[in-house]
C-alpha positions as CSV (number, residue, x, y, z in Angstrom):
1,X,43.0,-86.2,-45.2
2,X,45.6,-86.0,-42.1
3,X,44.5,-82.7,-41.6
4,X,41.1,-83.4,-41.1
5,X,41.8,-86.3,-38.9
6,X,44.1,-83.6,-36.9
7,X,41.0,-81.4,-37.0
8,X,38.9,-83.4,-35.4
9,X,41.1,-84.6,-32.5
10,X,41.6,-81.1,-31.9
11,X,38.1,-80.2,-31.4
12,X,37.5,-83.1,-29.2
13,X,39.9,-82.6,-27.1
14,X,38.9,-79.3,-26.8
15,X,35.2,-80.7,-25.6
16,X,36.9,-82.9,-23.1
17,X,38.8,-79.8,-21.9
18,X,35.8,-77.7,-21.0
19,X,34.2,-80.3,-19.5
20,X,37.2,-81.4,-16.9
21,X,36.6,-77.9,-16.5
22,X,32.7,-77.8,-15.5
23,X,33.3,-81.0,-13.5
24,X,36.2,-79.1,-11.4
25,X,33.9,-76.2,-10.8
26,X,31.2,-78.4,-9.8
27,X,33.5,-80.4,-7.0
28,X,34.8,-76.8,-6.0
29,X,31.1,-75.7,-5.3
30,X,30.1,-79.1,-3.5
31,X,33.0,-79.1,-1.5
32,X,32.6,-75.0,-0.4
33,X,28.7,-75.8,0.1
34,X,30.0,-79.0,2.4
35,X,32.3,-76.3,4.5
36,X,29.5,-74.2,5.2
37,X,27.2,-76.9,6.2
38,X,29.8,-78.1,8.9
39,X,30.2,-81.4,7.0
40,X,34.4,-81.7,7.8
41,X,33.6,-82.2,11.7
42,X,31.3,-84.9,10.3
43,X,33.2,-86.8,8.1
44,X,36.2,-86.7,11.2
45,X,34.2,-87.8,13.6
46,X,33.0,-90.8,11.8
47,X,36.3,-91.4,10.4
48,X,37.4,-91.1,14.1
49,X,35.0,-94.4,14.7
50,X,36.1,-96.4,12.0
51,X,39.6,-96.3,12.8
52,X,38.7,-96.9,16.4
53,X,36.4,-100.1,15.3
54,X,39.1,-101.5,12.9
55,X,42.0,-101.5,15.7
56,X,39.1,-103.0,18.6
57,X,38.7,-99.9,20.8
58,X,35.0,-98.9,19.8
């Protein structure tokens, strides 16, 4: 029976494995497709704002 149980754990972890996996190459492809749309300048500039909100300047 303890190999079974073994077994099992095994093959899940396995699942969970592969799909870390997909879900990395998924973030990899939204974050090159967010490059190539010019979303970094973006996101800087309106991280620019915030910080200049928070400390009373804009």
């Amino acid at each position: 029976m303890k190999e079974t149980v073994k077994g099992n754990m095994q093959a899940g972890e396995s699942g969970k494995t592969r799909i870390r996996i997909l879900l990395l190459a998924v973030a990899a492809i939204m974050i090159v497709a967010g490059i190539y749309e010019g979303q970094p300048e973006s996101v800087l500039q309106k991280a620019i704002h915030i910080c200049l909100e928070c400390i009373g300047i804009g």
